[in-house]
N, CA, C and O atoms as a GROMACS GRO file, in nm:
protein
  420
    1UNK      N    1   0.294  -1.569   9.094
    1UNK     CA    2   0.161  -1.551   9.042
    1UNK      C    3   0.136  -1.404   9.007
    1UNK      O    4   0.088  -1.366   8.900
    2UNK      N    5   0.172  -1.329   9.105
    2UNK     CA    6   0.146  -1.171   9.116
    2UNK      C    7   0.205  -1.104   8.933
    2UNK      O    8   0.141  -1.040   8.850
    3UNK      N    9   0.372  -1.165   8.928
    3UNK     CA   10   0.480  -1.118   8.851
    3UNK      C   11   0.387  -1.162   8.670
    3UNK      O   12   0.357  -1.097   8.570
    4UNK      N   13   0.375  -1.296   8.714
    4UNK     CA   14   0.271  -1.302   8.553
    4UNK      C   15   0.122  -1.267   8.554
    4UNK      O   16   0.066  -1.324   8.460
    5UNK      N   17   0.038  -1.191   8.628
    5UNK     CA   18  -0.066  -1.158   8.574
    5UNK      C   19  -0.021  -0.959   8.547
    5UNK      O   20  -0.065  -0.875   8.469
    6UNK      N   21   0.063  -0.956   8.634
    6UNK     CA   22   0.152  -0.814   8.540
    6UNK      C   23   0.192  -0.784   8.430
    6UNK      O   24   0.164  -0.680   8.370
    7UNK      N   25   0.285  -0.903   8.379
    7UNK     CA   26   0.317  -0.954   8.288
    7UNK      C   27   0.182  -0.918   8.146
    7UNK      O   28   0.185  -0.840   8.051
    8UNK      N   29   0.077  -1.019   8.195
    8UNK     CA   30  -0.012  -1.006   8.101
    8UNK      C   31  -0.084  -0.885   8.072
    8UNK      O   32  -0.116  -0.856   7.957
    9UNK      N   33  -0.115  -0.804   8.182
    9UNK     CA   34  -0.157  -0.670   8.170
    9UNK      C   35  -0.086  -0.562   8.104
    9UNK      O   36  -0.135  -0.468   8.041
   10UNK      N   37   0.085  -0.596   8.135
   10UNK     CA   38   0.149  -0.460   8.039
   10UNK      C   39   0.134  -0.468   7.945
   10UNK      O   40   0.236  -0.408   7.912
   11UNK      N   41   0.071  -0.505   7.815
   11UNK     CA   42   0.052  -0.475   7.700
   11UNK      C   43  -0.079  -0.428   7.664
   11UNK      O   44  -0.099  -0.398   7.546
   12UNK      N   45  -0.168  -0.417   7.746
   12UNK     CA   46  -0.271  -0.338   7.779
   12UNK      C   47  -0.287  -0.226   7.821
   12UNK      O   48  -0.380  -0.154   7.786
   13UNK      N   49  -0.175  -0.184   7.926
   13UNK     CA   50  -0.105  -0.059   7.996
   13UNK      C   51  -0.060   0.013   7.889
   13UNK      O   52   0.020  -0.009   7.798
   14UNK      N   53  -0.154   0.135   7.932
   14UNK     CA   54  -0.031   0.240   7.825
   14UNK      C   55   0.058   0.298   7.936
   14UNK      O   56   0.041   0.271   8.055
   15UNK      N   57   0.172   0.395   7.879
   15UNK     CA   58   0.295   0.412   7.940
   15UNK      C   59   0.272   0.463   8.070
   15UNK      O   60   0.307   0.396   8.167
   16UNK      N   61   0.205   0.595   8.086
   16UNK     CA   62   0.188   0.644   8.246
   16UNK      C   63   0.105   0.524   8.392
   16UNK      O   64   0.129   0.506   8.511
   17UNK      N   65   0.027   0.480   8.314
   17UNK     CA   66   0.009   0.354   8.397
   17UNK      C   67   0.070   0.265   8.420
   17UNK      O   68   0.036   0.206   8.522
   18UNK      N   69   0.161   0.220   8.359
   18UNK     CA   70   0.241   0.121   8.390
   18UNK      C   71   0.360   0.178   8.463
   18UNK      O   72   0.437   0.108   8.529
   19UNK      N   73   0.383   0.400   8.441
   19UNK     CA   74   0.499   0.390   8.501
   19UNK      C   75   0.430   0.401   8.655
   19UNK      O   76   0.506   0.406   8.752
   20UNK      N   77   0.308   0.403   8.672
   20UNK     CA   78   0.200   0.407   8.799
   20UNK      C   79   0.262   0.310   8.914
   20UNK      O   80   0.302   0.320   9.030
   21UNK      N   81   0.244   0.190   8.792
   21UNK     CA   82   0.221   0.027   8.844
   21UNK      C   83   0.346   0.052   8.878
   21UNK      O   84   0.322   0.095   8.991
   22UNK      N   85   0.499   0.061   8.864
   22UNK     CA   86   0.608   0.041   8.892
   22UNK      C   87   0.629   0.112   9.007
   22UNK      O   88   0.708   0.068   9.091
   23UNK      N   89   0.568   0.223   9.026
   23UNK     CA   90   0.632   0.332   9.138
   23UNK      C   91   0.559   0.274   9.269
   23UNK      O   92   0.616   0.274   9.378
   24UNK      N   93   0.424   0.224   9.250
   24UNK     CA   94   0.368   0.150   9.348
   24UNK      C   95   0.429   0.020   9.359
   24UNK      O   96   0.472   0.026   9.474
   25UNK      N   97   0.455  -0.074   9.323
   25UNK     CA   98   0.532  -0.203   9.328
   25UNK      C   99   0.632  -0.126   9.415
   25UNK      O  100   0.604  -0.128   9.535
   26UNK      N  101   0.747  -0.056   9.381
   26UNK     CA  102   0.844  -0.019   9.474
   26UNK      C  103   0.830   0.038   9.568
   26UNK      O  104   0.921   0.022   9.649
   27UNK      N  105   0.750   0.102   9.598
   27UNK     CA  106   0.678   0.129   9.708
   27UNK      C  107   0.652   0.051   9.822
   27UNK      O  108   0.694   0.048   9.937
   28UNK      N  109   0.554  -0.025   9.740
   28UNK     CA  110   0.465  -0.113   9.833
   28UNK      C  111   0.535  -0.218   9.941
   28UNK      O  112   0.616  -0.304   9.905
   29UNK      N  113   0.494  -0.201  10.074
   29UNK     CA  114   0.568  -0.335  10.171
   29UNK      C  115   0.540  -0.488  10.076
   29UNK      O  116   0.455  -0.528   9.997
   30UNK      N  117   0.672  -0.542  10.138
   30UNK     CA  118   0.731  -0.680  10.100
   30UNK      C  119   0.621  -0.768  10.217
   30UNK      O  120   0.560  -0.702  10.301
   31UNK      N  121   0.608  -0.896  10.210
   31UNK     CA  122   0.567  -0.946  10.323
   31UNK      C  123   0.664  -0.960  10.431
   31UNK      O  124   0.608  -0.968  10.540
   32UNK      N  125   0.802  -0.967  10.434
   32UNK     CA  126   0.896  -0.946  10.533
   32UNK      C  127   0.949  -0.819  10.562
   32UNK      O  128   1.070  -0.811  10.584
   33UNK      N  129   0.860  -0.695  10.565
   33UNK     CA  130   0.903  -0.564  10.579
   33UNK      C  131   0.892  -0.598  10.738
   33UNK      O  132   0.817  -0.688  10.779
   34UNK      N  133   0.974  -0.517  10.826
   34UNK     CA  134   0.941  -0.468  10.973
   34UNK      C  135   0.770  -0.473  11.021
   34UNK      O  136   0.678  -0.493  10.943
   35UNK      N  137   0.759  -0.451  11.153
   35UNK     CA  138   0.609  -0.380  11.214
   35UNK      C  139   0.670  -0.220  11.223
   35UNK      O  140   0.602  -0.120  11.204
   36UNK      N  141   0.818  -0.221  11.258
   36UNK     CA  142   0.820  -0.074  11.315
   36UNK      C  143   0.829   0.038  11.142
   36UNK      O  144   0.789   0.154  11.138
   37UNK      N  145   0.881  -0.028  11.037
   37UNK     CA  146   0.887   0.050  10.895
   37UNK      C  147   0.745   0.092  10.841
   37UNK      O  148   0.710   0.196  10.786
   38UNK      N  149   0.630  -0.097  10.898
   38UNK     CA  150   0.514  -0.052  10.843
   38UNK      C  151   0.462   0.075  10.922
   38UNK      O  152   0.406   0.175  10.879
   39UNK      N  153   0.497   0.042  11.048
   39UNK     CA  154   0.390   0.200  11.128
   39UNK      C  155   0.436   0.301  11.147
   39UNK      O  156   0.379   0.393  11.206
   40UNK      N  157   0.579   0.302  11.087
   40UNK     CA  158   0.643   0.431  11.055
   40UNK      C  159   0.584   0.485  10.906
   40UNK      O  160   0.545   0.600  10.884
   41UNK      N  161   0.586   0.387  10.821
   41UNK     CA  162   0.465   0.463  10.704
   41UNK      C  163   0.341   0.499  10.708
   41UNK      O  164   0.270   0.564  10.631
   42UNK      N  165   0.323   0.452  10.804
   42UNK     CA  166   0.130   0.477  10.828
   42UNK      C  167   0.174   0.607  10.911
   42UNK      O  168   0.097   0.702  10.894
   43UNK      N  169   0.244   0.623  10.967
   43UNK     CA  170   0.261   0.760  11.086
   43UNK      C  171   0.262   0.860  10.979
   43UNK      O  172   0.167   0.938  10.987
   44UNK      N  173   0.333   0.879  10.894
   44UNK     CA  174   0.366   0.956  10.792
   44UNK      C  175   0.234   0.972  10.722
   44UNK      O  176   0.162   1.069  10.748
   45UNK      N  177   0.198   0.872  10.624
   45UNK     CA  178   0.123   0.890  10.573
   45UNK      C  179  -0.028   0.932  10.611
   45UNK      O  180  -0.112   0.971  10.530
   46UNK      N  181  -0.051   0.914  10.778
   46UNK     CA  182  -0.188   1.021  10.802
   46UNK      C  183  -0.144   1.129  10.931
   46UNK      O  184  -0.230   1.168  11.011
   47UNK      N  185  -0.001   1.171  10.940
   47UNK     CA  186  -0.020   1.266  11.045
   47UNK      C  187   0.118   1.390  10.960
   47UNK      O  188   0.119   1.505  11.006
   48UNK      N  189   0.186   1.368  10.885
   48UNK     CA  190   0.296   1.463  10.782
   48UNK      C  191   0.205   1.561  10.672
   48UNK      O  192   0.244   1.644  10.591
   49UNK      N  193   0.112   1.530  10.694
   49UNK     CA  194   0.014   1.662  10.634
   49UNK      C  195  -0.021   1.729  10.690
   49UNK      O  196  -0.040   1.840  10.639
   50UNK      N  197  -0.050   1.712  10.818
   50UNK     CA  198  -0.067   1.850  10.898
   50UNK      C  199   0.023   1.945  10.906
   50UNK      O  200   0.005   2.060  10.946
   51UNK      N  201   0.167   1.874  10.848
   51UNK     CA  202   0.253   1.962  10.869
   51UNK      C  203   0.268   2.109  10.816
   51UNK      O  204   0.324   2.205  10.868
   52UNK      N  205   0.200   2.098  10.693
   52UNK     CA  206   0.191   2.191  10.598
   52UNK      C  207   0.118   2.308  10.619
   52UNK      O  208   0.159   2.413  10.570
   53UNK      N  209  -0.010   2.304  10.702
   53UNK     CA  210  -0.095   2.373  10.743
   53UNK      C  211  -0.052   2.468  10.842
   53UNK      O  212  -0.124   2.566  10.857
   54UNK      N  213   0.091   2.453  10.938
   54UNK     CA  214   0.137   2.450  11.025
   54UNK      C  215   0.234   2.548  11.038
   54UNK      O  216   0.260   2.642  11.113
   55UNK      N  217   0.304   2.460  10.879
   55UNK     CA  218   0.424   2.587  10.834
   55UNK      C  219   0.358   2.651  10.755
   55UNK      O  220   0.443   2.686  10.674
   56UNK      N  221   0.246   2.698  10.715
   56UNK     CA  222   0.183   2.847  10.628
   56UNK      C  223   0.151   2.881  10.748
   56UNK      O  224   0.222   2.980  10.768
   57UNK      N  225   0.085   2.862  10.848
   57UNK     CA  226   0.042   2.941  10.999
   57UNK      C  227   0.149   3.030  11.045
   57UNK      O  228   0.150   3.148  11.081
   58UNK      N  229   0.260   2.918  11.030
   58UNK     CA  230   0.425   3.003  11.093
   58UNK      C  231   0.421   3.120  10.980
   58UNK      O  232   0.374   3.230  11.009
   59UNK      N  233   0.468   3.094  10.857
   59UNK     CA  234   0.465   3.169  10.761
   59UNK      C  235   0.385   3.321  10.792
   59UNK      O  236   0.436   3.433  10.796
   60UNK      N  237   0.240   3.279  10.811
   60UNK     CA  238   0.186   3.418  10.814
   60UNK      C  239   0.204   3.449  10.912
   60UNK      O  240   0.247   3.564  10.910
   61UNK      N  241   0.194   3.402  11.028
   61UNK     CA  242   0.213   3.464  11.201
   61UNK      C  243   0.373   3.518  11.215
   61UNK      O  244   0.389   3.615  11.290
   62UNK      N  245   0.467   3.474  11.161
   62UNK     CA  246   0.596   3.504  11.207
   62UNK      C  247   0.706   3.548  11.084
   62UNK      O  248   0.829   3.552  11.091
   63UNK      N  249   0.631   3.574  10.988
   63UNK     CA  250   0.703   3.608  10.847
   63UNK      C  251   0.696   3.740  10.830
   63UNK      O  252   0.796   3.802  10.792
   64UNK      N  253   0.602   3.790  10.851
   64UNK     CA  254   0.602   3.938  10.781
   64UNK      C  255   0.507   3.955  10.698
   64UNK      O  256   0.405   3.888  10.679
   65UNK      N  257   0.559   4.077  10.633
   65UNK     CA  258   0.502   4.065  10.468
   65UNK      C  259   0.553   3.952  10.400
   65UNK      O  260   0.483   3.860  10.358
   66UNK      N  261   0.707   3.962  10.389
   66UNK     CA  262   0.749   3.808  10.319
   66UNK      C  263   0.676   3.644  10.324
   66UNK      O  264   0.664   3.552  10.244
   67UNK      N  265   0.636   3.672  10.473
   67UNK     CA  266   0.600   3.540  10.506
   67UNK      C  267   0.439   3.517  10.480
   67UNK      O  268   0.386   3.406  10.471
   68UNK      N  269   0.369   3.645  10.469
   68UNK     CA  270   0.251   3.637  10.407
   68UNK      C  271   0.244   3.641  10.257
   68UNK      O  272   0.137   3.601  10.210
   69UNK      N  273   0.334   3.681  10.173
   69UNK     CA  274   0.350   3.644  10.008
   69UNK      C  275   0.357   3.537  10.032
   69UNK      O  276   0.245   3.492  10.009
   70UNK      N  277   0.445   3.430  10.079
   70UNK     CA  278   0.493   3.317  10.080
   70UNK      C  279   0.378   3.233  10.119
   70UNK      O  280   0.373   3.134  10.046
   71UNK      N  281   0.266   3.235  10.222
   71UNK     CA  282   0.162   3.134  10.250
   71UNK      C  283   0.093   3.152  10.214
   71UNK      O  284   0.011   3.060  10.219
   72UNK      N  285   0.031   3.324  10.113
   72UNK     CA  286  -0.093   3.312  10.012
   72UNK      C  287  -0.026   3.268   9.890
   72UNK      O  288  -0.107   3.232   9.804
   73UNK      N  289   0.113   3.259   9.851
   73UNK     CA  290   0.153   3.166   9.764
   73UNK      C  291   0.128   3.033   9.738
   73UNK      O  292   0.068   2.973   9.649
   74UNK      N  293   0.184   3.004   9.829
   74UNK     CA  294   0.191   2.866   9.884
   74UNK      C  295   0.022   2.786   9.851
   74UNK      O  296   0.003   2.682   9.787
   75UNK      N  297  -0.103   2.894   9.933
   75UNK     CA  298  -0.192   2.829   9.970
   75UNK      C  299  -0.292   2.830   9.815
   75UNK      O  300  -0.399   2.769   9.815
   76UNK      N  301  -0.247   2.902   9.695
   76UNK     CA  302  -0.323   2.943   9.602
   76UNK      C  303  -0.248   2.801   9.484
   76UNK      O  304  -0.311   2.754   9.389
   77UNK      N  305  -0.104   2.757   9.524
   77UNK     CA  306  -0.035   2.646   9.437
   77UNK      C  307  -0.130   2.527   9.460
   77UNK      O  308  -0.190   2.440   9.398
   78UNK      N  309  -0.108   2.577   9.601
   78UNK     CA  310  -0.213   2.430   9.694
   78UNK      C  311  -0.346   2.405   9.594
   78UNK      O  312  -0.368   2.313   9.516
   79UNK      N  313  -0.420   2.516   9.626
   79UNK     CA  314  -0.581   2.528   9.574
   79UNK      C  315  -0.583   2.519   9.381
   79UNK      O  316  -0.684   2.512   9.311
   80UNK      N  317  -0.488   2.520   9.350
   80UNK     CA  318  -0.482   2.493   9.172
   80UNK      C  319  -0.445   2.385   9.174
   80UNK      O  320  -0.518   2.311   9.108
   81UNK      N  321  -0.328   2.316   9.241
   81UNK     CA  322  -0.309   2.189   9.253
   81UNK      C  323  -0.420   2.064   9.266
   81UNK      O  324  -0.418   1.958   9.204
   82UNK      N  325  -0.517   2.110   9.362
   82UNK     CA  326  -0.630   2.013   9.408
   82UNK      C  327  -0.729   2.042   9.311
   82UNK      O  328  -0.807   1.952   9.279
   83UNK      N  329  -0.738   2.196   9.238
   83UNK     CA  330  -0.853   2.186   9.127
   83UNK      C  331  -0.760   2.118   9.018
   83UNK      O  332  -0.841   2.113   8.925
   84UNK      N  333  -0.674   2.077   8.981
   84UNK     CA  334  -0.645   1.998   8.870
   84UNK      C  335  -0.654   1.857   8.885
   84UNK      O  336  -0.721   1.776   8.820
   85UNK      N  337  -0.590   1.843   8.965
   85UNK     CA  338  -0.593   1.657   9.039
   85UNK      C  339  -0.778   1.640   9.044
   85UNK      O  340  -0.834   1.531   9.024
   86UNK      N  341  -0.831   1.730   9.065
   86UNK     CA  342  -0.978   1.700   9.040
   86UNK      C  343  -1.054   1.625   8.919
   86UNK      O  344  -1.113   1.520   8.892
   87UNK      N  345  -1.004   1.781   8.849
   87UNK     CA  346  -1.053   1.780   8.655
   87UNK      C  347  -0.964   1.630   8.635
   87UNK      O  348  -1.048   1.547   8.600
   88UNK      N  349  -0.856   1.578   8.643
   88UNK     CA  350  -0.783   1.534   8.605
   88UNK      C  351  -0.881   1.365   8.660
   88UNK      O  352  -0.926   1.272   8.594
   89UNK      N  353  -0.880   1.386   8.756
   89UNK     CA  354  -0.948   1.222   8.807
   89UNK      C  355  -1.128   1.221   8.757
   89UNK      O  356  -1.196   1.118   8.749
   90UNK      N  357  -1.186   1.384   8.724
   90UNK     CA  358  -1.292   1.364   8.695
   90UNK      C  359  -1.317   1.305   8.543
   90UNK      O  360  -1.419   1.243   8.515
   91UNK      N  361  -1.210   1.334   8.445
   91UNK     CA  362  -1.239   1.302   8.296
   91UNK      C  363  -1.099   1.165   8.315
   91UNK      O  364  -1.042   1.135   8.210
   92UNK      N  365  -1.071   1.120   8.396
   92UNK     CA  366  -0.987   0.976   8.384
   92UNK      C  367  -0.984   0.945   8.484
   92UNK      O  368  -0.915   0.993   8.574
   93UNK      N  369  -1.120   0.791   8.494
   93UNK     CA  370  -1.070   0.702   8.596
   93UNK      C  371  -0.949   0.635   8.604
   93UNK      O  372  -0.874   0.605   8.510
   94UNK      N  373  -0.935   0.613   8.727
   94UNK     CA  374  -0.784   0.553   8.754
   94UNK      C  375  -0.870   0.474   8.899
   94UNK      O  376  -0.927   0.526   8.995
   95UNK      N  377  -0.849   0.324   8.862
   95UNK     CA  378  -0.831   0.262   9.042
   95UNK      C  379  -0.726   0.306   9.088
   95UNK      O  380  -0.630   0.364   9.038
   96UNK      N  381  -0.774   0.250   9.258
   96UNK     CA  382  -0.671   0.271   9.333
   96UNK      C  383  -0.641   0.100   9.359
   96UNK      O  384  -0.697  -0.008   9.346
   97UNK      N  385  -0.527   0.152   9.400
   97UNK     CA  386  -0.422  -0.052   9.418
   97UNK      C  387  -0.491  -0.109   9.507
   97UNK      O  388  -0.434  -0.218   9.513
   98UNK      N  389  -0.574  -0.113   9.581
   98UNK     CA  390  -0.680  -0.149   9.614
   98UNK      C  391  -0.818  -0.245   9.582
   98UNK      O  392  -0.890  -0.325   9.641
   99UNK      N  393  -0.805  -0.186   9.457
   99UNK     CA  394  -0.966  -0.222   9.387
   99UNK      C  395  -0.922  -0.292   9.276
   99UNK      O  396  -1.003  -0.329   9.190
  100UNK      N  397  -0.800  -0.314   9.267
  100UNK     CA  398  -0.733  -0.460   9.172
  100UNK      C  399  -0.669  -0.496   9.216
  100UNK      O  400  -0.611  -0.423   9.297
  101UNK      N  401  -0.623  -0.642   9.200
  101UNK     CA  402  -0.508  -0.753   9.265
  101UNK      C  403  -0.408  -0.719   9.232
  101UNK      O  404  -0.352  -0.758   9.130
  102UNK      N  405  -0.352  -0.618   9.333
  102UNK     CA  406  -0.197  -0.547   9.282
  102UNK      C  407  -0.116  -0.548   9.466
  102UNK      O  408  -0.151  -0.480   9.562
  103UNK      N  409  -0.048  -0.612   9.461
  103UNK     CA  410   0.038  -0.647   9.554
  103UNK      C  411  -0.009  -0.699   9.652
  103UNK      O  412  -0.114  -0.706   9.587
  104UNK      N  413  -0.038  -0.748   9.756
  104UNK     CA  414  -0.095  -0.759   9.931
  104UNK      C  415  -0.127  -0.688  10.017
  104UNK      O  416  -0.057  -0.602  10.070
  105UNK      N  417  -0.292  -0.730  10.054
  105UNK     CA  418  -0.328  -0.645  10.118
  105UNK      C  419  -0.353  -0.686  10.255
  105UNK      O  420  -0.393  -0.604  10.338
   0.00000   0.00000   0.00000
């Protein structure tokens, strides 16, 4: 059911969305994935960001000068990064796989 209402949508899809739809499909758990794979992705996915915060701390506390170029580097890629992904979601909606019938939830 899932495979043909895809079907019908890719010709509606222009290219970056559909290469969206694909990267999420492969992604996304199977209904016979593990418990321990699913809560190994959920572990990741809300506690592997702190990581980052963590290693710029190291960076400036234990780097130097080097290591302070390196985490006001780091933290200024960060801060252009999130103002673009901004502009970028503010002038193009995009759902999330969520808010359409796209795999199992």
């Amino acid at each position: 059911m899932f495979e043909t209402s895809v079907r019908v949508m890719m010709p509606m899809i222009n290219t970056p969305e559909l290469l969206n739809l694909n990267w999420f499909l492969s992604l996304h758990a199977s209904s016979g994935t593990s418990q321990e794979l699913i809560n190994f992705a959920i572990l990741c996915a809300q506690y592997f960001l702190f990581i980052i915060p963590l290693i710029l701390l190291g960076h400036w506390f234990l780097g130097g000068k080097e290591g302070h170029k390196r985490a006001l580097s780091a933290l200024v890629t960060i801060v252009v990064a999130l103002l673009l992904a901004f502009v970028c979601a503010t002038f193009w909606f995009h759902p999330r796989p969520f808010m359409v019938p796209l795999g199992h939830t």
